[in-house]
N, C-alpha and C positions, 0 to 999 in steps of 0.2 A: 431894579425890577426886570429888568432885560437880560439882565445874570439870572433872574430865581425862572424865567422862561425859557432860556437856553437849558438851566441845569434840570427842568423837567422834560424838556424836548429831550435831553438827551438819557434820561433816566428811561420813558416811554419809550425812545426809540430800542434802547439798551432790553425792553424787556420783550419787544415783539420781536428784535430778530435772537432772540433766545427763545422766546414759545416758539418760531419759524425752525432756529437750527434745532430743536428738544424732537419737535413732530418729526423732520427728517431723519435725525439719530435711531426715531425710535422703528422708523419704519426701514430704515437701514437694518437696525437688529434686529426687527422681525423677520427681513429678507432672508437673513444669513442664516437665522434661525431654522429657516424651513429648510432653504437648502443643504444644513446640516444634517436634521433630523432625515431628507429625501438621502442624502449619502451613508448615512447609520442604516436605514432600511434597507439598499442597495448592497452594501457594505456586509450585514447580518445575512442577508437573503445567498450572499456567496460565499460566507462560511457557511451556511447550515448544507449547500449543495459541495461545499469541500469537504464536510464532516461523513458525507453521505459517500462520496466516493471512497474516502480512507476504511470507513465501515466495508463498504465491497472490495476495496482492494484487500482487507485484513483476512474476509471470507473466500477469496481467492487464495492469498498466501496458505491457511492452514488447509484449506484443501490439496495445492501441492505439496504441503508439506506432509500431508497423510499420506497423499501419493506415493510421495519420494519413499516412507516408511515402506509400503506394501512393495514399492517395487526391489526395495532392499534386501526385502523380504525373500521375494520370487527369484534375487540372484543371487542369494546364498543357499538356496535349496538348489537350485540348476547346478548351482557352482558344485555343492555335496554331491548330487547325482554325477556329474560328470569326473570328478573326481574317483568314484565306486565305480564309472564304466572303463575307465582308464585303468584302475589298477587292476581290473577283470582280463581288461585286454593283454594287460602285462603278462598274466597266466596262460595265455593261449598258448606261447611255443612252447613252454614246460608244459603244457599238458598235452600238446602234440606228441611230445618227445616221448610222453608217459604213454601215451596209445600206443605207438608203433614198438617202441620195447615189449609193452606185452601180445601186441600181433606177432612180434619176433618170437615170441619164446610160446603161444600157442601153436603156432606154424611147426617153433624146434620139438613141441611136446606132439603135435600131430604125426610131425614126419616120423616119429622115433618108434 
């Protein structure tokens, strides 16, 4: 008889510190629970402000990169212009040369 109250004392005992360790477990997963979900919202909240930046840095990029175009632009036209004032200028002694010959031979045709 002292066996069949031992083995219920310890059957009892065996089940409240399992409802004891169950309640802790459970309030342990609830803990961890939250502060999961708190570090997923955290977590979301600075990708969506990473997402945000990549978007403005994207609308930066193609705006230099329109830039870059127009300004490519404005140094092959300079480039063209000063290339047509260069070979302009290259003409000036021969066309000096070409005035003064024919001041020469007005002058020869005046004095004659």
């Amino acid at each position: 008889m002292e066996y069949l109250f031992l083995a219920i004392g310890a059957v009892l005992g065996g089940l409240c510190v399992w409802f004891l360790l169950r309640s802790r477990e459970h309030l342990a997963f609830q803990k961890g629970r939250g502060e999961m979900e708190a570090s997923v919202a955290a977590l979301t909240e600075r990708l969506q402000g990473k997402e945000l930046q990549i978007a403005d840095l994207r609308g930066l990029m193609e705006k230099a990169d329109a830039e870059t175009v127009d300004l490519r632009s404005q140094l092959k036209t300079e480039s063209d212009r000063r290339s047509a004032a260069e070979e302009k200028n290259r003409r000036i002694p021969e066309l000096e040369s070409a005035v003064e010959a024919r001041e020469t031979r007005l002058r020869a045709q005046s004095d004659e």
